[in-house]
C-alpha positions as CSV (number, residue, x, y, z in Angstrom):
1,X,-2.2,-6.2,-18.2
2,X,-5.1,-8.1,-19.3
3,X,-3.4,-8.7,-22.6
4,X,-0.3,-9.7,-21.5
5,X,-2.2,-12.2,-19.4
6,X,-3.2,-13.7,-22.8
7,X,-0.3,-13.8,-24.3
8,X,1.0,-15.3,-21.9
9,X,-1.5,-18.4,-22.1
10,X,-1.3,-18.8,-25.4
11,X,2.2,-18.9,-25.4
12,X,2.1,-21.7,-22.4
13,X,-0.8,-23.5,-23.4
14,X,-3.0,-22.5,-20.5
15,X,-0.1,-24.0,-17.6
16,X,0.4,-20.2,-16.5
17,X,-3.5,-19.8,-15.3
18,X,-2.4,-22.6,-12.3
19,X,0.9,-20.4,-11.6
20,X,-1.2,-17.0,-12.1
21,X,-3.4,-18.5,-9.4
22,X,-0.3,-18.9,-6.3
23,X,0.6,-15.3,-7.1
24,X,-2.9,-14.4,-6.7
25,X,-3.5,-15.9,-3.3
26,X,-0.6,-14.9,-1.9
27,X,-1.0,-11.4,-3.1
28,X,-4.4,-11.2,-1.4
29,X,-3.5,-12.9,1.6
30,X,-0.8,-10.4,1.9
31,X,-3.4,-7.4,1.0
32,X,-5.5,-8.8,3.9
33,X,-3.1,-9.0,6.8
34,X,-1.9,-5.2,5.6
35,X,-5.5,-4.4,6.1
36,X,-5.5,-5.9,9.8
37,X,-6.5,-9.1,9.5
38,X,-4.8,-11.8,11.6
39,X,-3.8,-15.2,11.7
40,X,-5.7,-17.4,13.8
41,X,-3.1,-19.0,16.3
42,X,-5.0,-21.9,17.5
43,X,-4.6,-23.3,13.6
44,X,-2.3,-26.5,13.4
45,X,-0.4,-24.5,10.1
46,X,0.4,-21.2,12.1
47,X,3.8,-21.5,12.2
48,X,3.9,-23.0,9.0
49,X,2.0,-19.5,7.0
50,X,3.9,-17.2,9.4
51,X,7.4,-18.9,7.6
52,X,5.7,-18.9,4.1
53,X,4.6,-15.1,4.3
54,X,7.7,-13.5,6.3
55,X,5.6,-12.7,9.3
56,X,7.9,-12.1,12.2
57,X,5.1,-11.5,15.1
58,X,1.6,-10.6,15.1
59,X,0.7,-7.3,16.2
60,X,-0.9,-7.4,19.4
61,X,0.4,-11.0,20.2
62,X,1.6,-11.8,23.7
């Protein structure tokens, strides 16, 4: 995987590091509300990260 990633750069002068980066935040925001964490409802971009992540209700929510 590693040197595909480098390949990769090379071949795209670096620009796929700042589109390897998205992938990896939403892959580990993903891992971490599998794992049980939670959004936090009281922030003003709930709505907005439940859209962006496909979260239809939080467990646990009333």
């Amino acid at each position: 995987m590693a040197i595909l990633h480098l390949i990769i750069t090379l071949v795209s002068a670096g620009l796929s590091q700042l589109i390897f980066a998205f992938i990896y935040n939403r892959q580990y925001m993903n891992r971490m509300l599998t794992s049980g964490w939670r959004l936090d409802p009281s922030d003003a971009n709930y709505e907005l990260a439940k859209r962006v992540l496909y979260i239809r209700s939080e467990p646990g929510a009333v």
